[in-house]
C-alpha positions as semicolon CSV with decimal commas, in nm:
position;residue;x (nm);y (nm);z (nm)
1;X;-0,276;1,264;-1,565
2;X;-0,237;1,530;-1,293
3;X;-0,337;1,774;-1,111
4;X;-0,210;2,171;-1,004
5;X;-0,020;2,199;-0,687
6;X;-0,018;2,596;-0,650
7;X;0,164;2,679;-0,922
8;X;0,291;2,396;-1,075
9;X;0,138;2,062;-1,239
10;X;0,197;1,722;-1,039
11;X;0,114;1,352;-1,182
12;X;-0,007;1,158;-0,886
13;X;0,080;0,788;-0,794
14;X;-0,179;0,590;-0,578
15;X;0,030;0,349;-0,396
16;X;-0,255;0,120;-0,288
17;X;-0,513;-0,011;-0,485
18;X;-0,709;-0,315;-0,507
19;X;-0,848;-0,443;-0,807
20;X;-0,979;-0,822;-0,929
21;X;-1,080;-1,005;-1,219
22;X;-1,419;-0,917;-1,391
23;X;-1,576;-1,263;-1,244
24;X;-1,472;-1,231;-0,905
25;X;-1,527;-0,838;-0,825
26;X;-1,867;-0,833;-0,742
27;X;-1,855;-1,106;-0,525
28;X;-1,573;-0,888;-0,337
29;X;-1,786;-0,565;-0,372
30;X;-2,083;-0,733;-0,186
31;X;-1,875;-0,900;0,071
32;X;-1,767;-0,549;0,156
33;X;-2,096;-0,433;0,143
34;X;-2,155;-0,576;0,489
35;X;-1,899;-0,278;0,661
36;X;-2,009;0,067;0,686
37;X;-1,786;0,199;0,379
38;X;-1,858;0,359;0,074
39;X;-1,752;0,197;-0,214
40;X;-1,592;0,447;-0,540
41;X;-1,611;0,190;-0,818
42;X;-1,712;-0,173;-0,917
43;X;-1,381;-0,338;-0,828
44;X;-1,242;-0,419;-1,115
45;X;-0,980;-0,299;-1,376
46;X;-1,173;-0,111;-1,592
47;X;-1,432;0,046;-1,326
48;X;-1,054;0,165;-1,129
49;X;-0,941;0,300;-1,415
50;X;-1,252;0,518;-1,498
51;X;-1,181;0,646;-1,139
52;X;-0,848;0,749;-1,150
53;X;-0,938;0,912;-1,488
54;X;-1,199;1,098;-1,273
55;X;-0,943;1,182;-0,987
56;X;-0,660;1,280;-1,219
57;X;-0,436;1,015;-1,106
58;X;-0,159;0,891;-1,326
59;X;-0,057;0,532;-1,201
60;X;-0,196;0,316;-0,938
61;X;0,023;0,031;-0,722
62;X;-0,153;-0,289;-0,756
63;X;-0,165;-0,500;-0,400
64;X;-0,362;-0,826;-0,429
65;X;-0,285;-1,057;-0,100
66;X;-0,336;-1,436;-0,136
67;X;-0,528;-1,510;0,180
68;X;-0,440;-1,888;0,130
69;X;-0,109;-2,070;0,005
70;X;-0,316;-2,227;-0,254
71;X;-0,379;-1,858;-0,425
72;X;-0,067;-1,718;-0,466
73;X;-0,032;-1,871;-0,875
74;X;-0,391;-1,745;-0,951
75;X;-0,365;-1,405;-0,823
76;X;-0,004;-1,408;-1,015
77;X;-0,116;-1,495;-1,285
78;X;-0,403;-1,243;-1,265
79;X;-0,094;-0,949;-1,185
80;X;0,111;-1,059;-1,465
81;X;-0,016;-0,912;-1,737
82;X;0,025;-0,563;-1,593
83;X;0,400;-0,515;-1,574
84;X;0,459;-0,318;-1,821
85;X;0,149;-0,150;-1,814
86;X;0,077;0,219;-1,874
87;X;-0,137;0,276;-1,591
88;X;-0,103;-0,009;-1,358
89;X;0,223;-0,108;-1,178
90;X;0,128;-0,475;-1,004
91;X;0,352;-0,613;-0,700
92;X;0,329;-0,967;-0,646
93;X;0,120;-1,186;-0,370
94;X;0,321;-1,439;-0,157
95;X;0,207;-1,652;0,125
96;X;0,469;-1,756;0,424
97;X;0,286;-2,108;0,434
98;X;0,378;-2,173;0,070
99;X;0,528;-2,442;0,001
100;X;0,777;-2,285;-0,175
101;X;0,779;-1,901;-0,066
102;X;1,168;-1,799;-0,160
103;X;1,097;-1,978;-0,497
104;X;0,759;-1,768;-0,533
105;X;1,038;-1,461;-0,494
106;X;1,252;-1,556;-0,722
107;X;1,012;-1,624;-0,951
108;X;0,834;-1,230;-0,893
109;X;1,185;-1,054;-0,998
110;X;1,244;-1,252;-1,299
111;X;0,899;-1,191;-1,425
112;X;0,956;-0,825;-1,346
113;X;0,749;-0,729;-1,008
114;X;0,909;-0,412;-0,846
115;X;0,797;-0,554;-0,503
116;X;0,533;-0,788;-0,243
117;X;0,206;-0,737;-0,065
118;X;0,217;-0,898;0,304
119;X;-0,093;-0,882;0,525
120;X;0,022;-1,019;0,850
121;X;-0,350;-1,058;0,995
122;X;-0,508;-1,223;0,639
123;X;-0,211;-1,468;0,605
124;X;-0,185;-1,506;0,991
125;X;0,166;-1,445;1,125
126;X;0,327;-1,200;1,278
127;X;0,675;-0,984;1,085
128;X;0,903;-1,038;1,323
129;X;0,833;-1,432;1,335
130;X;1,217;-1,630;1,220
131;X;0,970;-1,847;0,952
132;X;0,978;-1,544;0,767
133;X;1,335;-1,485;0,711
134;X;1,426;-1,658;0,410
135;X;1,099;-1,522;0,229
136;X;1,250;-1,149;0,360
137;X;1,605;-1,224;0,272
138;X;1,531;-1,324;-0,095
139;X;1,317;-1,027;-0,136
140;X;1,561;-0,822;-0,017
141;X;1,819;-1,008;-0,244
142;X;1,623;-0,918;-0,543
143;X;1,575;-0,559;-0,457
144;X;1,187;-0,624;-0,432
145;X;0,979;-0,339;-0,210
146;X;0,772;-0,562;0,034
147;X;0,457;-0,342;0,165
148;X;0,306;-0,507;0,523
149;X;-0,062;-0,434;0,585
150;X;-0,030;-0,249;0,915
151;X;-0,242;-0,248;1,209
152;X;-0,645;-0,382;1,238
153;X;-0,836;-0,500;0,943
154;X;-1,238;-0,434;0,947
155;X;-1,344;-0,816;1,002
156;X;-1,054;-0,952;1,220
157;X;-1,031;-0,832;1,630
158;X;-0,621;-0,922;1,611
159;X;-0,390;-0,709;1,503
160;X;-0,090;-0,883;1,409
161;X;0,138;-0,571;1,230
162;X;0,120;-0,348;1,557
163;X;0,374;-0,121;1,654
164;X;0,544;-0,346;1,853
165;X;0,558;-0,650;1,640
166;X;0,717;-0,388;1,341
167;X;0,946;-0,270;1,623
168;X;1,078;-0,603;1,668
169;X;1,124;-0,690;1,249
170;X;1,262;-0,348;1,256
171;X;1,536;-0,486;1,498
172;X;1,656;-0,749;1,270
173;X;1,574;-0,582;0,901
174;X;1,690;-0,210;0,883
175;X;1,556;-0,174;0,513
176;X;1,489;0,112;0,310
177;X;1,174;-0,006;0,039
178;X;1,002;-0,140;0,300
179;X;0,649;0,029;0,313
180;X;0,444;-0,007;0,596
181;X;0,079;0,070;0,533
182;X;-0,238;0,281;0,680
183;X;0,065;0,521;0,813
184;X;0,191;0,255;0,982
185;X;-0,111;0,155;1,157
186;X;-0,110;0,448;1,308
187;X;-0,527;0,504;1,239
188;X;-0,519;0,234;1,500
189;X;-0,283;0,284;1,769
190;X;-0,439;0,622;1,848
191;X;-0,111;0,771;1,991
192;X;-0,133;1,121;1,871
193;X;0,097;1,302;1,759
194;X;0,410;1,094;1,891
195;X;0,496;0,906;1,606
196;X;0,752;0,616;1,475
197;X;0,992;0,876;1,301
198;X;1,289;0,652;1,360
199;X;1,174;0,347;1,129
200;X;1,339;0,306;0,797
201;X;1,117;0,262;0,432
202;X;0,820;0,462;0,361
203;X;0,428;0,485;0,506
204;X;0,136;0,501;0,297
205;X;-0,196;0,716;0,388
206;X;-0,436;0,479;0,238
207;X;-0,727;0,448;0,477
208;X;-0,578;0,732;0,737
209;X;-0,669;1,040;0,528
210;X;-1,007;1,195;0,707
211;X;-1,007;0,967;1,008
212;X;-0,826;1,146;1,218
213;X;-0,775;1,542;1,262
214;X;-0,599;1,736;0,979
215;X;-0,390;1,886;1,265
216;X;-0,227;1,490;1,377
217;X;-0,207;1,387;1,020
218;X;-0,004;1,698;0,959
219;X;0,185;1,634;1,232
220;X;0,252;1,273;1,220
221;X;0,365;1,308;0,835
222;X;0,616;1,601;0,977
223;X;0,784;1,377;1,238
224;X;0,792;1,036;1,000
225;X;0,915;1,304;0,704
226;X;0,693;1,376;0,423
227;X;0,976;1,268;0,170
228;X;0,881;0,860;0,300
229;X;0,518;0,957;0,271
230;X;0,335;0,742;-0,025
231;X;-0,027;0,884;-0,121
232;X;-0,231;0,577;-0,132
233;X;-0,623;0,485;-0,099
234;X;-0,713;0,166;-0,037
235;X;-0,896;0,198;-0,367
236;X;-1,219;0,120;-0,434
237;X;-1,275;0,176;-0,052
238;X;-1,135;0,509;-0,089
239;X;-1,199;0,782;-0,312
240;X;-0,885;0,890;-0,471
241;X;-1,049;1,234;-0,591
242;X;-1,210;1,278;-0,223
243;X;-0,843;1,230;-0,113
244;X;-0,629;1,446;-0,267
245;X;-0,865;1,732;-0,227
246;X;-0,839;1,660;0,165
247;X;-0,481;1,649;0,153
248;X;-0,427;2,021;-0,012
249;X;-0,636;2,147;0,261
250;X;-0,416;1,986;0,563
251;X;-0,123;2,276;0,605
252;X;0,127;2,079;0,326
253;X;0,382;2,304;0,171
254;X;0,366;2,236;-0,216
255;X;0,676;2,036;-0,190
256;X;0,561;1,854;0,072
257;X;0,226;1,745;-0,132
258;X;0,408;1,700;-0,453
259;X;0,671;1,491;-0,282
260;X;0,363;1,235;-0,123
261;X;0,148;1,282;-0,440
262;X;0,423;1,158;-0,690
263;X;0,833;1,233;-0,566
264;X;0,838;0,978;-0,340
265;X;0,635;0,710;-0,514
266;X;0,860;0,806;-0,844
267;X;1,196;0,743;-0,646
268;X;1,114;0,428;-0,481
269;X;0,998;0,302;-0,786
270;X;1,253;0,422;-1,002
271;X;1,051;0,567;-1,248
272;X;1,188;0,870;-1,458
């Protein structure tokens, strides 16, 4: 799957995608249903992957958070039969109040997961807190990316994963495949177009792309550098299709849209 960059043909890697098991995904779809947001497909795996057949997308980045400590085996469970899957590349959920969270870690890389989904406002800390250090030094250990929701969620009025509280985890972790989502939190912070160019890791667009002027999203993936830019959706809230045909309208060079539709994903995955 792909699509044409000017001249050339580019596969395309959504780094942030939510899907859930058959059962459970209309109960998601209608909880969402409540916000004013379109939704692109029935949340599940088979209704996602109908999408990104529609969109031309190659792989998507599976993100599933366990909101309690109770849910981080079932929604493991649920991810583990997708490593090693054509289409799907799933990153484990751990929760800091787990009993065991290092163990839940360890437990990720032997199975296989490339890396962890961390939503600071769902599982209710903040990054830079010292309860999270062992969880971040045994990811780090193993090699594992660990993505951090970034900035406000639709039903919560905190925002714990501001710029400030990444500042401070920033100050103690200076670590390349971490991936800091919604460009940061940027869509939130509304500080245009000054940006965080000096953290380390990667940003994904998913939510950001349309809700904000091309001219600061240009601008903001200049200064961060569109080589640690990951194309990402927020699937099914997010229309990957809808997307990508934004993005070749925004002033990107080819490079610079090849690199965030595929390059960049490619490298920090290692995939060949």
């Amino acid at each position: 799957m792909s699509i044409i960059v000017g001249q050339h043909t580019t596969p395309i890697i959504d780094f942030h995608v939510h899907v859930y098991p058959d059962a459970l995904a209309a109960r998601v779809v209608k909880a969402f249903s409540r916000f004013p947001i379109e939704i692109f497909a029935d949340a599940t795996v088979a209704g996602w992957l109908a999408h990104m057949d529609q969109s031309g997308v190659e792989k998507s980045v599976l993100l599933s958070v366990a909101t309690k400590p109770s849910q981080v085996e079932t929604v493991n469970d649920f991810l583990r039969p997708f490593l090693g899957h054509e289409r799907f590349i799933p990153f484990a959920g751990v929760h800091p109040e787990h009993k065991d969270p290092v163990g839940v870690i360890r437990q990720a890389a032997e199975d296989g997961f490339t890396g962890i989904k961390l939503h600071p406002i769902m599982q209710n800390f903040k990054p830079q807190e010292k309860r999270l250090r062992p969880l971040y030094d045994a990811a780090i250990e193993e090699g594992l990316i660990i993505v951090f929701h970034a900035g406000a969620g639709m039903d919560y009025d905190a925002i714990r994963g501001s710029k400030e509280d990444f500042d401070a985890l920033l100050a103690q972790y200076d670590y390349e495949r971490f991936v800091f989502a919604h460009l940061g939190g940027r869509p939130n912070f509304q500080k245009f177009p000054e940006f965080k160019s000096g953290w380390p890791g990667y940003l994904d667009l998913a939510y950001s792309v349309g809700f904000m002027p091309d001219e600061y999203l240009l601008a903001l993936i200049r200064d961060f550098g569109s080589n640690r830019i990951l194309f990402g959706t927020d699937g099914p809230w997010q229309s990957e299709a809808e997307n990508i045909a934004r993005l070749k309208t925004i002033g990107l060079s080819e490079q610079e849209l090849a690199d965030i539709l595929y390059n960049n994903a490619a490298r920090l995955l290692n995939i060949r």
